[in-house]
C-alpha positions in Angstrom: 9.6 27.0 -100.9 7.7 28.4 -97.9 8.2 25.1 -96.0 12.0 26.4 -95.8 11.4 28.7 -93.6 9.4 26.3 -91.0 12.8 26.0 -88.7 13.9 23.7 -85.7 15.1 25.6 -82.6 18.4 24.5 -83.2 18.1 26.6 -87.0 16.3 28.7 -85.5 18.6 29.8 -83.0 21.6 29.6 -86.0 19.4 32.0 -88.1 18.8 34.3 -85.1 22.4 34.5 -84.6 23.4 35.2 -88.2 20.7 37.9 -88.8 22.0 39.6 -85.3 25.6 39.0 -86.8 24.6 40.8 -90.0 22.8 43.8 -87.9 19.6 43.1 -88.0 16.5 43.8 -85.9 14.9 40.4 -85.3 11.5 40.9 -83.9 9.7 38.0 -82.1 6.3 36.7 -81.7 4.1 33.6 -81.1 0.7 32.1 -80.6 -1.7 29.7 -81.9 -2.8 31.0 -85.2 -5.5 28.2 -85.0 -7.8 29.5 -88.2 -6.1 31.9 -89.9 -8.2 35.7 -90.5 -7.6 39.3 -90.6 -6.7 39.9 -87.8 -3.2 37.6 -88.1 -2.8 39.4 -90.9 -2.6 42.6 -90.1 -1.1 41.8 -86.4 2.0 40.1 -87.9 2.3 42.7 -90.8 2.3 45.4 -88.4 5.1 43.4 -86.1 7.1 42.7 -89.1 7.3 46.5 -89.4 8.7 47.1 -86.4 12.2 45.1 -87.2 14.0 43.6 -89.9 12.7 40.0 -89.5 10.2 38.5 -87.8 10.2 35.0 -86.2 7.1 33.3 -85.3 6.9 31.2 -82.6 4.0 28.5 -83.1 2.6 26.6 -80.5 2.1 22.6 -81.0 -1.1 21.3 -81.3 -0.5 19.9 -77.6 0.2 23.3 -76.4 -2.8 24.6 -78.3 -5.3 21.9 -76.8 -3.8 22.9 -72.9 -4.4 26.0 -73.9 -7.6 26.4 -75.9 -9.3 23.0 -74.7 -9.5 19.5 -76.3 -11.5 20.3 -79.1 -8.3 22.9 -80.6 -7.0 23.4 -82.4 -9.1 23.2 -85.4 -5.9 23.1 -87.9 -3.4 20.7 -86.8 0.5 22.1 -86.4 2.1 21.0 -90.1 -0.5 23.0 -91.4 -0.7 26.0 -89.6 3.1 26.1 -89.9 2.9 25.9 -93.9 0.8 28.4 -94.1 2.3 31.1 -91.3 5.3 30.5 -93.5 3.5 31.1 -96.6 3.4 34.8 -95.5 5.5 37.2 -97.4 6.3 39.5 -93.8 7.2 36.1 -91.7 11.2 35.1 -91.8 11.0 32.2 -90.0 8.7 29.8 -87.9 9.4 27.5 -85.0 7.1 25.2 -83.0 7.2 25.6 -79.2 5.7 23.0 -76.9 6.1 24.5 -73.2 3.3 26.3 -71.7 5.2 29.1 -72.5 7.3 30.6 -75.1 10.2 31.6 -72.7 12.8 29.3 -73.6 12.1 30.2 -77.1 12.7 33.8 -76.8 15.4 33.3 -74.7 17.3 31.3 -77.7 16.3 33.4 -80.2 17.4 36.6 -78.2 15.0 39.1 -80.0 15.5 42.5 -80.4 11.5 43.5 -80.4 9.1 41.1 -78.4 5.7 42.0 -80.4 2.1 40.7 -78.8 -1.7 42.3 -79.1 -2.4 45.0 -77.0 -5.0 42.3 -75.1 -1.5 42.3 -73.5 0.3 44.9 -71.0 3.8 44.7 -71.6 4.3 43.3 -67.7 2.2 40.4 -68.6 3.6 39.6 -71.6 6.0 36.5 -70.8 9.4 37.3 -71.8 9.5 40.8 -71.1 11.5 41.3 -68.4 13.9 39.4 -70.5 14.2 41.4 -73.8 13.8 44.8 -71.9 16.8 43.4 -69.8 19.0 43.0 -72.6 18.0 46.2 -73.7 15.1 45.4 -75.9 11.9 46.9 -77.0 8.5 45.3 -76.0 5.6 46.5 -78.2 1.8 45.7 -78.1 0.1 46.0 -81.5 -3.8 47.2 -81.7 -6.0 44.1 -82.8 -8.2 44.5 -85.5 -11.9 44.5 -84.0 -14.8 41.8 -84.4 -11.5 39.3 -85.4 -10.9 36.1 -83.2 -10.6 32.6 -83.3 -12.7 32.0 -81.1 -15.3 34.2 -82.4 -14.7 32.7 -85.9 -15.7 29.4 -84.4 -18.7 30.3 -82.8 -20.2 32.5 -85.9 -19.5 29.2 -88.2 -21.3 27.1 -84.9 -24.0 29.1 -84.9 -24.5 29.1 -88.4 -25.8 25.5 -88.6 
């Protein structure tokens, strides 16, 4: 079941260490993946690529709304969760509820820290971690005319 792979940190950092154990290239990412589209899709695909397993780092649906404002996220946590894990190229999930996912990566200890290239690797929080440890940090090109946010205000403007 794809719910298996929906993780506490705790697993998550037991996983982590197991795939590392066993050689692997554990690539990490996160965000809100509030209404899933293509541009997830090919964004985590791509990051998947880059390792041997990907962990996703989710944010709660009280990190999303200090985020993204009090009418986000549109699909509450358990669900967004489900379905991140539903995708084949995703390894494992955890929820995250700090303003940022720092303390997450630096449980997880990732190999690769994956985010859009919206991002320049000095702003992308954990960086200076991963590259510290000898790490890769990689910004993936977004697919065009794909966000959330514009999702939301097409379907708004639609009525």
């Amino acid at each position: 079941m794809t719910a298996s792979k929906i993780v506490s940190r705790d697993e998550a950092i037991r996983q982590a260490e197991a795939w590392h154990a066993a050689g692997q290239q554990l690539v990490f990412t996160n965000g809100c993946f509030d209404i899933v589209h293509l541009g997830h899709i090919d964004y985590l695909e791509k990051a998947r690529h880059l390792g041997d397993r990907l962990i996703l780092g989710l944010n709660t649906d009280a990190s999303v709304s200090a985020i993204k404002g009090p009418l986000r996220p549109v699909v509450n946590e358990y669900a967004r969760a489900r379905l991140m894990a539903a995708l084949e190229f995703v390894d494992l999930v955890t929820l995250f509820d700090e303003p940022t996912p720092l303390e997450l990566i630096q449980a997880v200890q990732p190999d690769i820290l994956v985010k859009g290239d919206d991002y320049t690797v000095a702003n992308i929080v954990g960086s200076d971690f991963v590259l510290g440890r000898g790490g890769r940090v990689e910004t993936i090109a977004l697919v065009p005319g794909y966000s959330t946010t514009r999702l939301i205000e097409r379907i708004k403007t639609s009525f």
